[in-house]
N, C-alpha and C positions, 0 to 999 in steps of 0.2 A: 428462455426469456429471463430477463434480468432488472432488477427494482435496484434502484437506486433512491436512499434516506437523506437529505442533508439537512441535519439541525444545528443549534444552538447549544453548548451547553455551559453555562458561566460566559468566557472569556476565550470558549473555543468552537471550532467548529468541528463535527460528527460527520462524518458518511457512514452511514451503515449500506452494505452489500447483500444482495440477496439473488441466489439465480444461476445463472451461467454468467461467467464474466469471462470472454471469449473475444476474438476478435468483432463479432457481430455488433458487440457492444460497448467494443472499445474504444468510440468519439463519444457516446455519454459519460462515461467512464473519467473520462480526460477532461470533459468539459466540467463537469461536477468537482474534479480536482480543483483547474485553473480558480473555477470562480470560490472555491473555500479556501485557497491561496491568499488570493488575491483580498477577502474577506475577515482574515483569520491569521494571529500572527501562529496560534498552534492547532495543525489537523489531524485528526486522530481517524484512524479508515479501521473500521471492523470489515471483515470478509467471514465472521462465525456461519453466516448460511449462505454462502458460497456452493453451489453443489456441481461447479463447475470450471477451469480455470485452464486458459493458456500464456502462450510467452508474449503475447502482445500485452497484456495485463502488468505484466513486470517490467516490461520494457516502457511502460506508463508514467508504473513507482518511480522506479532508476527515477528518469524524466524530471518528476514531479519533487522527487526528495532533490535533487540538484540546484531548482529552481526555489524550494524554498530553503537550502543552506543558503543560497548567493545571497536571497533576501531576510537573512538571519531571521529566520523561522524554523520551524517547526513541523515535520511529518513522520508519525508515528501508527503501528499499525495496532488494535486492541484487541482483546479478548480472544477466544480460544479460534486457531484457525484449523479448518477441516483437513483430514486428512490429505483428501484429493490435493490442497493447496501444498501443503508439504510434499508430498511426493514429485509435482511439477517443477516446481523451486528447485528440491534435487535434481530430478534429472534434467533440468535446463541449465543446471551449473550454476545457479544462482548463490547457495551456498557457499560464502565467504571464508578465511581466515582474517581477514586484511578488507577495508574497504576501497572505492578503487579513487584515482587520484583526485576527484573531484569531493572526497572524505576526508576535508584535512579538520572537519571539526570532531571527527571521529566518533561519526553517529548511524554508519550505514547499519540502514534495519537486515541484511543478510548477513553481516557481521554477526550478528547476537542470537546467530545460531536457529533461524525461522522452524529449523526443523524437529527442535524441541521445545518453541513454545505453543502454551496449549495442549500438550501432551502429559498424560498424566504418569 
């Protein structure tokens, strides 16, 4: 099961994640993006209680971070992410050196290394 947060804070907009974020739940997921997009020139997505996570997830972000470069915005991921999230990232090759052509503002969040943030 998966809870999705979307708030306000200042001048931006929040999703907090909680649950399985799985394909089961990845049209809420997407939908919760589009409309803090669409809402929000800057969106910040915490996954900290995430106790669950596949590649349809990622394949969300990509998505969502491209749509808000085109629309010179902003999506950003926050606070400490769970383990399980790192290790998927890894092994789905999400982990970057280079972000990929649609990065030319040189902002992709698997660039800046997912697999040690959050980690202490």
């Amino acid at each position: 099961m998966m809870k999705i947060d979307v708030s306000q804070d200042g001048a931006k907009g929040v999703i907090r994640v909680e649950g399985e974020l799985t394909v089961q739940s990845a049209g809420e997921f997407r939908e919760a993006l589009i409309s803090a997009l669409q809402s929000f020139d800057e969106v910040e997505v915490n996954f900290e209680k995430v106790s669950a996570v596949d590649v349809s997830c990622f394949q969300i972000l990509c998505s969502a971070h491209r749509t808000a470069v085109r629309g010179n915005k902003t999506l950003i991921c926050s606070g400490s992410l769970p383990e399980e999230f790192r290790k998927t990232a890894a092994e789905a090759g999400y982990i970057r050196n280079s972000g990929c052509a649609f990065d030319c503002s040189h902002v992709c969040m698997w660039v800046r290394k997912i697999d040690t943030i959050g980690s202490n």
